[in-house]
C-alpha positions in Angstrom: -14.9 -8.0 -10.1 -11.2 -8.6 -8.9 -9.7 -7.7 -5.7 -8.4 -4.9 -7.1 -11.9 -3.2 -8.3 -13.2 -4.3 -4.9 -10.7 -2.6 -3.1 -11.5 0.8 -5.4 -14.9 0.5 -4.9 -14.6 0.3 -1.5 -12.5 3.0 -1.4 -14.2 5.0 -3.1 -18.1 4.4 -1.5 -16.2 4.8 2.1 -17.0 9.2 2.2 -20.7 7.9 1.3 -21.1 5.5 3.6 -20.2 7.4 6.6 -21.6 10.8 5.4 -24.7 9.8 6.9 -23.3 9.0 10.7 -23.7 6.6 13.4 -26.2 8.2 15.3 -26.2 10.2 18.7 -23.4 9.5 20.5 -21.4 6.9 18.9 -18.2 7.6 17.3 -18.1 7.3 13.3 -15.9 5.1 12.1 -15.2 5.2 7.9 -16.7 2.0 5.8 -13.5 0.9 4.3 -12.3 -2.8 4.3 -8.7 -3.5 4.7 -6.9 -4.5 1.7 -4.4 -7.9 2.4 -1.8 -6.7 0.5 1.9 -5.7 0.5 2.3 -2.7 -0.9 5.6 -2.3 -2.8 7.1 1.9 -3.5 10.1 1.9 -5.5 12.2 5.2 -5.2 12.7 7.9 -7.2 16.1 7.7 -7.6 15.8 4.2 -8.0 12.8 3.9 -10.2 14.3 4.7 -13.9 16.8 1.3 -13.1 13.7 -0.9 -12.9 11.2 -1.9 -15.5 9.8 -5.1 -14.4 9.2 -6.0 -10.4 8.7 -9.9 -9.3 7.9 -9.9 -5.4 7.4 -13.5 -3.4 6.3 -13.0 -0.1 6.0 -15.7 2.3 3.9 -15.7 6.1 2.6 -18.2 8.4 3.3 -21.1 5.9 1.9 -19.5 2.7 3.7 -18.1 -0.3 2.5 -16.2 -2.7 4.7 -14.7 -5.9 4.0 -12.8 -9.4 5.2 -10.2 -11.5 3.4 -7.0 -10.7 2.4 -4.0 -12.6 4.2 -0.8 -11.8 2.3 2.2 -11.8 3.6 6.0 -11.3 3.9 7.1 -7.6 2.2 10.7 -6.3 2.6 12.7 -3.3 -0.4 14.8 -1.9 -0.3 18.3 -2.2 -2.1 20.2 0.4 -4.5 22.9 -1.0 -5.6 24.6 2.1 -9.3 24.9 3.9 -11.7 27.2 3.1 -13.3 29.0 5.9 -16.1 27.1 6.3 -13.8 24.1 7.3 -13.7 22.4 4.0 -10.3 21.0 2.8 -8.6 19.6 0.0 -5.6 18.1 -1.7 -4.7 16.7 -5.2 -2.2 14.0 -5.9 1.2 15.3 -8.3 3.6 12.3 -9.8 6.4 12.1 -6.8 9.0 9.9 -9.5 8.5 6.8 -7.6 6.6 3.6 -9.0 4.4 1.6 -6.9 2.7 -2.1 -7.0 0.6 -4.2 -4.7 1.2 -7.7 -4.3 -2.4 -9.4 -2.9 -2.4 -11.5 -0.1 -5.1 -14.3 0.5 -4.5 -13.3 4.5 -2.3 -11.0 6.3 -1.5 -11.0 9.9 1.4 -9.0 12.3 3.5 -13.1 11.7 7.0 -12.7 10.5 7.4 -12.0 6.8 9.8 -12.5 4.2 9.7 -10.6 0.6 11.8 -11.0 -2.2 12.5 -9.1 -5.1 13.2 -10.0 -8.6 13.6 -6.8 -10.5 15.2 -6.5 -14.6 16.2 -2.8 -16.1 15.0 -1.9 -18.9 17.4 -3.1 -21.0 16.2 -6.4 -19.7 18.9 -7.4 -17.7 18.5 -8.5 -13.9 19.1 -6.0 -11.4 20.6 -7.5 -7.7 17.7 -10.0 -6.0 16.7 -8.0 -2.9 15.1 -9.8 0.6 13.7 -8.4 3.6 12.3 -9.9 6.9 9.8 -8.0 8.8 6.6 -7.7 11.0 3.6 -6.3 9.6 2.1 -3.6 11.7 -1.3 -3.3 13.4 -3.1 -0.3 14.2 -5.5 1.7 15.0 -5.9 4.9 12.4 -9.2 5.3 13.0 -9.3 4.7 17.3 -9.9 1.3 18.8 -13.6 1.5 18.4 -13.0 1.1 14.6 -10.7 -2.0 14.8 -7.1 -3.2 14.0 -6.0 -2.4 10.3 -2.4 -4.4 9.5 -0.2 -2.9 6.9 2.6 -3.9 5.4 4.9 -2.0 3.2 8.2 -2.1 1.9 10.3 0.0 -0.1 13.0 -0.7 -2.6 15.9 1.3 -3.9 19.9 1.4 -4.9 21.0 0.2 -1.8 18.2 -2.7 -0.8 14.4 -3.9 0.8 13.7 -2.2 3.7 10.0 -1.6 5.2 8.5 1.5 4.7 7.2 3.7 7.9 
């Protein structure tokens, strides 16, 4: 299985997993592994100009670099809570593409990406680079540990890391 099934399946198992709780007293945190990647979102506005995406990104020594496969973008679209406390939201196409480059590591170390993207009529569209820090955090409270992201969008005018 690649890392990209991995990463689904984990995703996916991570409700089951902690549906059956950590026991008295201890505070749940969800089963999910976190993914070394940089995750790429290409803007709406942007995202009609760009057919194929290259992305190097380079960290503590190590490079990595490939083409990536762009896949629509969606926004979640709250649908309320029932009155028993159950809530829900469904995913609708936003305009944006998104890719995900895989990391062998990732760590809060300087980064540098660069982007290679051509139009659809094949020719190149402006190189784009970005420095940056990935982010640590704690999204799910200290007890559950540090996740690191790291994000970056691209549109008309540039790279810039996404927030």
């Amino acid at each position: 299985m690649g890392k990209r099934g991995l990463l689904l399946a984990l995703l996916t198992t991570a409700g089951l997993a902690t549906a059956c709780g950590p026991g008295p007293g201890a505070v749940p945190c969800p089963a999910i592994a976190q993914a070394t990647a940089l995750s790429v979102t290409i803007a709406a506005d942007y995202a009609p100009q760009v057919d194929k995406l290259h992305l190097k990104a380079c960290q503590d020594g190590q490079c990595k670099e490939e083409g990536l496969e762009l896949r629509p973008g969606s926004a979640s679209i709250d649908q309320g809570c029932t009155p028993e406390g159950v809530c829900s939201a469904t995913a609708s196409p936003d305009g944006t593409k998104i890719a995900t480059l895989f990391l062998e590591s990732l760590t809060e170390s300087p980064m540098s990406v660069t982007a290679s993207a051509t139009a659809p009529d094949g020719s190149a569209l402006p190189v784009q680079s970005l420095d940056f820090r990935p982010r640590g955090d704690y999204p799910f409270g200290e007890q559950c540990g540090r996740f690191i992201s790291a994000s970056v969008l691209l549109d008309a005018a540039g790279l810039r890391e996404r927030t």
